[in-house]
C-alpha positions, 0 to 999 in steps of 0.5 A: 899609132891611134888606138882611139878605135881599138876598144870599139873594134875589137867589141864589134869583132867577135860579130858577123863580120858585115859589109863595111866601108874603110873609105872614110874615117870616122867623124872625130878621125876625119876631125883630128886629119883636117886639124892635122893637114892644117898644120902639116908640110910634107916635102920627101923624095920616093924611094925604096931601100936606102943605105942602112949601114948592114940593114937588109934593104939595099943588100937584097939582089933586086934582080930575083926580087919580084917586090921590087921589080913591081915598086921600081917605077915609085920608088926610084933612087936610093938615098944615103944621107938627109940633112935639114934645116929648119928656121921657125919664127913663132912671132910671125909666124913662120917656117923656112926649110932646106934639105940636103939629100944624096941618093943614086939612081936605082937600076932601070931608072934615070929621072928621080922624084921628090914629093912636096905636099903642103895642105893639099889645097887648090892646084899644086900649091906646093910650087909657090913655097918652093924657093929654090932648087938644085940637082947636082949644084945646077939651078932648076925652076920649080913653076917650069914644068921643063924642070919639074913635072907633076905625077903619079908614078904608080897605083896608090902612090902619092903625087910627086915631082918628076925631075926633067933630067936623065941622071945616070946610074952608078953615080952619087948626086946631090938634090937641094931643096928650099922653101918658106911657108906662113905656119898654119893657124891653130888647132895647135897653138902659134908657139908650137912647132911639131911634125906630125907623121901620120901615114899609115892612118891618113886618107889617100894621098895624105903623108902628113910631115912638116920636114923631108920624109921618105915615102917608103916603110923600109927605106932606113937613113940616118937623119940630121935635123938642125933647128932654129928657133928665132925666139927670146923666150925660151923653148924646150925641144925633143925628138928622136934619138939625140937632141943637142943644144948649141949656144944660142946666139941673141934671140936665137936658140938652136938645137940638131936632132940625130936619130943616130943609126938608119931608120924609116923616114916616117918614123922620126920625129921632133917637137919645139914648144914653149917652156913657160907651157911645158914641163919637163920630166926626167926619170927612168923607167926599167933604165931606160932615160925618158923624158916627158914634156906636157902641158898637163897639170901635175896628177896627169904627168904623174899617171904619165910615168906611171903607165910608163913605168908600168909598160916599159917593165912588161914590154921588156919581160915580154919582148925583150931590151927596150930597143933604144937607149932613150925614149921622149913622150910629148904629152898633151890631150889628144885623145889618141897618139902616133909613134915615131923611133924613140919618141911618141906625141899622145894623150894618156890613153895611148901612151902604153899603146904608143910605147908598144910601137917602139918594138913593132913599127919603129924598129922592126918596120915592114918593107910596105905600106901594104904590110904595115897592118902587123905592127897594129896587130901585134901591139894589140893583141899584146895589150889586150890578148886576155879579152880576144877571141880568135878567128875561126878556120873559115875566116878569110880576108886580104888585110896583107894583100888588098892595098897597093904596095905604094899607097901610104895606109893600110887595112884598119881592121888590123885593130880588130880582126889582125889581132885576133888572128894573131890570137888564133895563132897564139893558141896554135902555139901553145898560149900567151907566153909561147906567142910572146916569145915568138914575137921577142924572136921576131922582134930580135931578127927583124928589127931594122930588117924589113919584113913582108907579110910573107915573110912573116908567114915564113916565120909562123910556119916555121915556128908550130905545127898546128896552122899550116901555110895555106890557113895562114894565107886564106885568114891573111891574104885572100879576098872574101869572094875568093 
C-alpha cells in the first residue's frame, strides 16, 4: 500500500504524540482517491470466510467464535467460486461485466448481500448500471426495491443490497450479475483498463475495484477472470497469478486471469494497457520470474529491476521463499503504490515497499479490516528499522481496536507508531535478526491463515520474555483515555 506518508510520519513519531484528526487524507491523498473513484466500479458480495481448500477461515467453529458471531450480521454467506467476465472497448469507451458467484448461506442467515458501488454519485447509482440479475436462474428487478433492498448491514460496513429472498441454509445457490458503464474519463488514459483496490487507505464507505470483490480481509476464493479487449491494436496484459492468452478472434483479444489458489478478493489484481505505450520486461529476480510493464523511459525500468532485484534478495534472507512463484509490477509515475497477491501498480519510490507486502498483506492477510494496521507496520519497520525509535512503556493506543471490524480502512498511524512498536518489540527480542526471524516464523504459519491482532499478541508473548501481555495490550489495544 502507499507509502507516500511513510517518510514524513515516521519523522514526526519520535514527537509528543498531539491530537490528530484521521478524518481526512491529506491534499495529494484526497487527490489520488477522487482520480481513483473517477475510474473505479466496485461490484462485490459481503462475506466472512469463504472456501479456501484447508485455509482456516471456514474450519473455525463459529459457535465459540465471538468474532464471528459479532460479523455475522455483514457478513452473511460463504463464497465457493468467482468467475468474471469482462468485455472492454477502448474506442467507445466502454465497460461490460458479468460474474458468476456460488456461496451458501451462513448459519443464522437466510437473505444474502452483494455490494455494487460505482462512483458513488447522486442516489444509488449503481441500479442504472445493473443489467440483469439472477438468484438461483430466477430473474429479479434491480430498480424493484421488492427484489433488491438498500442497507447498511452493520457499524462501518459498506452500503449493500439486500436480496428480498429467504434462502435456505445448508444449500449451494448461484448469484448472477450484469452490468455495463461508459469507462470513466482520465486521469488514466482512455486505452487503459485496470482495477484499482484500495480498501484499507480510502475514506469511509470507499472499496475502490473495477470487478467483483469481496469485502472482507480473510474471506480467501480462488478467482477466474476472463477478459476481452474489442480492440485491433495490440494490448499487453497482466495480473495475479496467471495470465493466459487465447486466440483472438478479428478485432478481439482475450486473455483469463487465475490467481490459482484462494485469496482475498481485495488483493487480486489485472491490468490491460496498450502495447505501443508499455514496455515489457522479463527477467528474474533470486528465480523468481517478473515481469514489468511501464511507460517509463529505459533508465526508470532499468532503476525498476534494480530495486527488484535488490529487495526480492534481502526479502528472502530476511523472511524467507518469495511466496509466490511470479511477480507482475505495472510501473507508472504514480508517487505512490498498492499491492495486490503477486503483482503490484506503483511508482519507483514504493516499488520495494509494494514487493514487502507479498509476505505481509497479500499472503499472510488478517481476519479484519480492523487488524489490517500489522501488515503496514510490519513492512515498515523492515524497510526502515535501522532509523526507528521504539515506543515507550507508557505508550498506549487502540490502533488493533479503534475501528469497526466491518469498515474497510484502518488506523494510518501504523506507518509511524505501529512501526515502532514493533521496534520495541524487536529490542525485547534481542535485535533485528531475532525479530526477522520471528516475523519468517510468523509469516511461515500465518500465511494464508487469517490472523487477529490477538493472535498476533499470542504469538509475541510466546515468542520473549521481556514484554508481557498486558504491555503489548496497552501499546496495541487501549484507548488514550483509558
Amino acid at each position: 500500500m502507499s507509502r507516500r506518508l511513510v517518510t514524513k510520519m515516521l519523522a514526526l513519531a519520535s514527537c509528543p504524540r498531539q491530537p490528530e484528526d484521521h478524518s481526512a487524507p491529506p491534499p495529494k491523498l484526497r487527490q489520488r482517491r477522487r482520480a481513483l473513484l473517477a475510474a473505479t466500479l466496485a461490484l462485490g458480495l459481503c462475506v466472512l470466510g469463504g472456501r479456501s481448500d484447508g485455509a482456516d477461515a471456514n474450519a473455525r467453529s463459529r459457535a465459540s467464535d465471538p468474532l464471528a458471531a459479532e460479523l455475522a450480521g455483514a457478513f452473511r454467506i460463504d463464497v465457493s467460486s468467482i468467475d468474471v467476465t469482462y468485455d472492454f472497448w477502448p474506442s467507445r469507451p466502454r465497460i461490460v461485466g458479468s460474474a458468476t458467484l456460488r456461496f451458501e448461506m451462513r448459519p443464522g442467515q437466510s437473505r444474502a448481500l452483494f455490494h455494487f458501488n460505482p462512483l458513488r454519485r447522486g442516489r444509488e447509482p449503481e441500479r442504472a448500471m445493473l443489467t440483469a440479475l439472477e438468484l438461483d436462474g430466477k430473474p429479479l428487478d434491480p430498480d424493484d426495491d421488492r427484489d433488491l433492498r438498500r442497507i447498511r448491514p452493520a457499524p462501518g460496513a459498506e452500503p449493500a443490497f439486500e436480496i428480498q429472498r429467504h434462502l435456505s441454509a445448508g444449500n449451494e445457490h448461484t448469484l448472477q450479475v450484469e452490468w455495463s458503464m461508459p469507462k470513466p474519463k482520465p486521469p488514466a488514459d482512455a486505452r487503459w483498463f485496470y482495477n484499482n483496490f484500495d480498501d484499507t487507505e480510502g475514506p469511509k464507505d470507499e472499496t475502490e475495484a473495477l470487478w467483483p470483490t469481496i469485502s472482507s480481509p480473510e474471506a480467501l476464493i480462488r478467482h477466474r477472470i476472463r477478459l476481452r479487449v474489442h480492440s485491433a491494436s495490440p494490448y499487453t496484459v497482466l495480473g495475479s497469478g496467471s495470465v493466459r492468452r487465447h486466440h483472438s478472434a478479428a478485432g478481439v483479444q482475450a486473455w483469463d486471469i487465475d490467481t490459482g489458489r484462494p485469496i482475498s478478493s481485495s488483493n487480486v489484481f489485472f491490468a490491460a494497457v496498450p502495447s505501443d505505450q508499455f514496455r515489457t520486461d522479463h527477467f528474474s529476480a533470486s528465480g523468481v520470474d517478473v515481469k514489468i510493464v511501464s511507460n517509463l523511459a529505459s533508465k526508470a525500468r532499468k532503476q525498476a529491476k534494480a530495486i527488484t532485484r535488490s529487495a526480492v534478495a534481502r526479502l528472502i534472507d530476511d523472511f524467507g521463499p518469495f511466496p509466490m512463484p511470479r511477480m507482475q509490477i505495472l510501473l507508472t509515475e504514480w508517487d505512490s503504490g498498492m499491492e495486490y497477491y503477486g503483482a503490484t501498480h506503483t511508482g519507483l519510490g514504493s516499488l520495494a515497499h509494494e514487493l514487502g507486502h507479498m509476505y505481509f498483506g497479500t499472503t499472510a492477510v488478517n481476519r479484519t479490516w480492523r487488524d489490517t494496521w500489522l501488515d503496514e507496520s510490519i513492512v515498515v519497520w523492515w524497510e526502515d528499522h535501522a532509523s526507528l525509535d521504539p515506543v515507550g512503556a507508557k505508550f498506549r493506543s487502540a490502533i488493533g481496536a479503534g475501528r469497526p471490524v466491518a469498515a474497510p480502512g484502518f488506523d494510518e498511524s501504523a506507518y509511524a507508531e505501529g512501526a515502532r512498536v514493533l521496534e520495541a518489540i524487536a529490542r525485547a527480542m534481542g535485535g533485528d535478526r531475532k525479530m526477522m526471524s520471528f516475523l519468517a516464523d510468523l509469516h511461515s504459519h500465518r500465511k494464508f491463515r487469517p490472523f487477529t491482532t490477538a493472535d498476533f499478541i499470542d504469538d509475541v508473548v510466546a515468542a520473549q520474555n521481556a514484554i508481557d501481555r498486558k504491555q503489548l495490550q496497552r501499546w496495541l489495544l487501549t484507548p488514550e483515555d483509558n
